[in-house]
N, C-alpha and C positions, 0 to 999 in steps of 0.2 A: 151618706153625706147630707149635712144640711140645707135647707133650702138656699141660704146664705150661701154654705159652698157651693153650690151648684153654681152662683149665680158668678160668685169669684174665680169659679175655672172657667166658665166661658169669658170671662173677661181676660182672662190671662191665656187663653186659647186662642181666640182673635190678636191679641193687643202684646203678648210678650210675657217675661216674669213681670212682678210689682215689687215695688219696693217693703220691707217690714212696716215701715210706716204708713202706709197706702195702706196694706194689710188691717190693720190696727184701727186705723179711721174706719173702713168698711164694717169691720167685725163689730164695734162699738156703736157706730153711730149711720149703717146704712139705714135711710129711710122705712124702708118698707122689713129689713129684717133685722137691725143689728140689735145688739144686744141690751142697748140702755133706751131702745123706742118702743120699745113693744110686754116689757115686764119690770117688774120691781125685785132686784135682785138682792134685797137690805134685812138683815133678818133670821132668825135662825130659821123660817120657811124658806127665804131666801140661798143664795150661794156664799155669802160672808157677810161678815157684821163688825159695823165702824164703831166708834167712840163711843158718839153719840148715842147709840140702841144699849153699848152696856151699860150709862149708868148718866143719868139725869144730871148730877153735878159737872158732867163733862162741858156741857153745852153752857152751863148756869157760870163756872168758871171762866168763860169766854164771855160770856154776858158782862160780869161785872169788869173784866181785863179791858173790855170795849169801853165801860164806861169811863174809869179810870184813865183811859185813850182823849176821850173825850173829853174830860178837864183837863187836860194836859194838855190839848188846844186851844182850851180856852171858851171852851162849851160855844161851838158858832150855833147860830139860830136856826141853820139846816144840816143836815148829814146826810150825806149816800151811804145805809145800812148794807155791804152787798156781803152777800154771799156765793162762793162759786161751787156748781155740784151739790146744790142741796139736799140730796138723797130723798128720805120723806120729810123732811121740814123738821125733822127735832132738833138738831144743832140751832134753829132760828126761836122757836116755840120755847128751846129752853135758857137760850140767851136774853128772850124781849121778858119771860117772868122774873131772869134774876134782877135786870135792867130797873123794875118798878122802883129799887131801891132812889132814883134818880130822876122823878119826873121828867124833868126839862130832857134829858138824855131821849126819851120816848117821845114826845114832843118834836123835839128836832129832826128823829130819826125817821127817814126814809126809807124802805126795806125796797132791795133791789138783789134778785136772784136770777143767776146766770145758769140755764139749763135749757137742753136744747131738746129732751125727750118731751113728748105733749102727755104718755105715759105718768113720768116722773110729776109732770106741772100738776095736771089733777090729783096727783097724790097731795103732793105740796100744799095743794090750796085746802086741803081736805082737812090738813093740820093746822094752816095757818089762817082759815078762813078767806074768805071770797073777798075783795078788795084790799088784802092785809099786803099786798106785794107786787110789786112790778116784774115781771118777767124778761128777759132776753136774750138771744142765743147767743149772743158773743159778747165780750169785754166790748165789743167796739162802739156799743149805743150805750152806755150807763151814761149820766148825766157829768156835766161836771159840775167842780163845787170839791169841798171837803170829806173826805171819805171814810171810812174804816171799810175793811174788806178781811173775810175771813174762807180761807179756802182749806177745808176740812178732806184730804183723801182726793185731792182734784186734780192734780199736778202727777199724779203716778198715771193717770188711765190717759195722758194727750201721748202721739207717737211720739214713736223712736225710732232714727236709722241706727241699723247696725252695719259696722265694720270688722272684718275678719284679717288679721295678719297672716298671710300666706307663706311657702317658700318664695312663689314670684312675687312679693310685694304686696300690698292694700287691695281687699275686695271688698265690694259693698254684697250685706247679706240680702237675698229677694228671697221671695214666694214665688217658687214656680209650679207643675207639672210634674210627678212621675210618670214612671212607662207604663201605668196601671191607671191615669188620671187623675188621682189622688194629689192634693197641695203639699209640696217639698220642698223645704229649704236649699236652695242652691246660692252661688258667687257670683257674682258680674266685676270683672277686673276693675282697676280701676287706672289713670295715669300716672299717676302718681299719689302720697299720701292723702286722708281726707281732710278738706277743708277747716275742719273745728280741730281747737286748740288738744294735741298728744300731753297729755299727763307723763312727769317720770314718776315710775315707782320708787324712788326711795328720795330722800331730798340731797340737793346736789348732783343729781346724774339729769344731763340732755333730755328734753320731752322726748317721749318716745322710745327711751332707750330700753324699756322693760317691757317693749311690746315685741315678745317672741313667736313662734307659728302658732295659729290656733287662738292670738289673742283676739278678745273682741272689747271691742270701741263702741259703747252707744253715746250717742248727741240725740237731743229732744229740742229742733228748731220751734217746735209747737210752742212749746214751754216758754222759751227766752222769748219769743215774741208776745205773750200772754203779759210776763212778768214786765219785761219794756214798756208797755199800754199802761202799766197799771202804775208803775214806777215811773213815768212823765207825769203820769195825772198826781200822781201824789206831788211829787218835787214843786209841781203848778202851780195846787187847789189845797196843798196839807192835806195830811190825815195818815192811817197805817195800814197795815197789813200784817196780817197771822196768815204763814203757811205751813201748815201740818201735814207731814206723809212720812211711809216712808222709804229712806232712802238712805245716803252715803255722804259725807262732808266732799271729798271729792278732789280734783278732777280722779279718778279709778279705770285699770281695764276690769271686764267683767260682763257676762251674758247674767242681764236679770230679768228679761223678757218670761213672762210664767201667765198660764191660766189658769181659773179656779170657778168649777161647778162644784156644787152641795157640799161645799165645805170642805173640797178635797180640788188639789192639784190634777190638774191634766193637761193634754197635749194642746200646745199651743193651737195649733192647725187641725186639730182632730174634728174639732164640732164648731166653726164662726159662727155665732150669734145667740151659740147657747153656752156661752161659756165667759166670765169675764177675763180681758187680756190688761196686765199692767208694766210697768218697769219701775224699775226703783229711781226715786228721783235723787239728781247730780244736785245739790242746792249749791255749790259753789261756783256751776252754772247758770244757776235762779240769782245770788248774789251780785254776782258779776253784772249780769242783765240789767239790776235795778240798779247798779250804781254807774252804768254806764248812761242810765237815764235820767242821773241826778239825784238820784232818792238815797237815803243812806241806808244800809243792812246791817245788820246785828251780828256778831257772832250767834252760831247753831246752839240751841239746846236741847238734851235729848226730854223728850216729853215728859218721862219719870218728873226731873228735876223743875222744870218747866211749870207743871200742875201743882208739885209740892211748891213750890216758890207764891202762888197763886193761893194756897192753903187747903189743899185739898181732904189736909188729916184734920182740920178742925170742922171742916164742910160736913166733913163722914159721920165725925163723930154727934153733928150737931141733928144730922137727919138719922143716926141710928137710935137715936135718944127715945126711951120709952118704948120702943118696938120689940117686938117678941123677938127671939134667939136666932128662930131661925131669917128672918128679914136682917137682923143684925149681920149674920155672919152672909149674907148675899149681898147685903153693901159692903163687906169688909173685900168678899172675893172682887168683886165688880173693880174695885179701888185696886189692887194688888193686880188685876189683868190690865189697868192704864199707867201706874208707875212700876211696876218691878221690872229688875233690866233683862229678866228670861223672859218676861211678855211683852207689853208694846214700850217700857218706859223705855229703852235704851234705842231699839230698831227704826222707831218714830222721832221726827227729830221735829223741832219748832223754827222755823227763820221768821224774823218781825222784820220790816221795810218801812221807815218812815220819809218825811222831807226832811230836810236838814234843821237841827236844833230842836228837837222834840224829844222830850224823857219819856220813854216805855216803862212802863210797869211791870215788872220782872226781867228784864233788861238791861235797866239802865240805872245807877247806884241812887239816880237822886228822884229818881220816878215814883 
């Protein structure tokens, strides 16, 4: 067991089961062990590798989409540049070079990174330079004012409760204890149905009515509160938002709860803190959230269509140019691992959140 588990059975040996989502918090983000304070997980040295590490135009793409953001407000004289989960800073590194295209854009722009590892921060700063960025652990201190906000892979790693359809009715899923002291998924009844909105499986059939034994129900209260905060401030102060993960249009039953060491699948509960813990994000849940906060949501796009919309075959072609064969045919892979629908284009999906009356660029017909 890991030091981490150790530390989660004696808490759960005092204290009771916990919940999946207590779980998840602990596993990711304990102080002293969890798994995004203490290493850099980004990487093929790393346990998985985002957008960003496969291919430079990933980030440059979002560069110019932010710019084009940006006159469509109206170019104000300040901006909150944020980003959430910045990994090691290339998504930001390679949005602020596409960005030169726009002076005033860089001018304005204020870089504001939400990340709560001190690990992660020195990495960040290491890419982005020493005064290049404001830091802070929560959405809750970003400034206000006008914003763009880009949350690249951040919204899959906040908890999730799980719910289990029983014969007797709704259980919430915990972390407990087997008879060996090892961490086991078990039930805690519940009184009646869970609080968050039962999805039907087919359209026209009662919520809930496709939730037979064995189903599971995840809600991510982390999430809608994240998106809420950020979805007032927009509605306020203007400005948007890009969130990329992936996930499911949604509402869905379904266990997507999964950890991933060295590039390979493993047990959720096997090793907290050496293992990254995710779920697939509900974005019909994320939409909901910001427009119940006044901000308006876009239909979903899946990332394939999204990037290509963005121009990402002429980007390719424009940096394969004059490069040897083999560099050629590693931008072409690179490209084909972020839009084709058997790699990330279809799985990954795009939701944009702006205030009311703002055309998106790849969005909105007149943007």
């Amino acid at each position: 067991m890991t030091p981490l588990g150790e530390k989660i059975a004696l808490l759960i040996a005092g204290n009771g089961p916990i919940t999946v989502a207590d779980y998840m918090a602990l596993a990711l983000g304990d102080p002293e062990h969890g798994y995004y304070m203490a290493r850099e997980p980004f990487g093929r040295a790393g346990d998985f590798v985002t957008a960003p590490e496969i291919s430079q135009i990933f980030g440059e793409l979002i560069g110019l989409w932010a710019v084009a953001a940006f006159e469509a407000m109206g170019a104000p004289p300040r901006l909150a540049l944020v980003e959430l989960g910045p990994g090691r800073g290339t998504l930001m590194a390679d949005l602020l070079r596409a960005a030169r295209v726009r002076p005033a854009f860089l001018a304005a722009a204020e870089v504001h990174l939400v990340e709560s590892s001190p690990r992660l921060r020195d990495v960040q700063m290491a890419t982005l330079g020493a005064g290049a960025a404001t830091w802070h652990d929560t959405v809750a201190t970003l400034p206000t004012g006008p914003s763009i906000v880009v949350a690249n892979e951040f919204f899959d790693a906040l908890p999730v409760r799980q719910y289990v359809r029983t014969e007797a009715g709704w259980a919430e899923r915990m972390v407990g204890l087997d008879e060996t002291g090892n961490l086991a998924f078990g039930l805690r009844p519940l009184a009646g149905p869970p609080s968050s909105p039962l999805p039907a499986q087919e359209k026209g059939r009662p919520a809930g009515s496709g939730a037979g034994q064995d189903t599971v129900l995840e809600v991510s209260p982390a999430s809608t509160a994240v998106m809420a905060t950020l979805a007032e401030r927009l509605a306020a102060a203007g400005g948007a938002l890009l969130a990329i993960d992936y996930g499911y249009e949604g509402p869905a039953f379904g266990d997507t709860l999964q950890a991933v060491a060295g590039h390979r699948y493993a047990d959720p509960l096997a090793e907290p803190g050496a293992a990254d813990l995710t779920a697939h994000v509900d974005f019909a849940a994320l939409a909901r959230a910001a427009e119940a906060a006044g901000a308006r949501p876009r239909p979903l796009l899946g990332q394939g269509d999204f990037l290509a919309r963005l121009g990402i075959a002429a980007r390719a072609a424009r940096l394969a140019a004059g490069k040897d064969a083999a560099t050629q045919d590693a931008i072409a892979a690179a490209v084909n691992r972020l839009v084709a629908p058997a790699a990330m284009g279809r799985l990954f999906k795009v939701l944009a959140v702006s205030h009311s009356g703002l055309a998106l660029p790849a969005f909105d017909d007149d943007a």
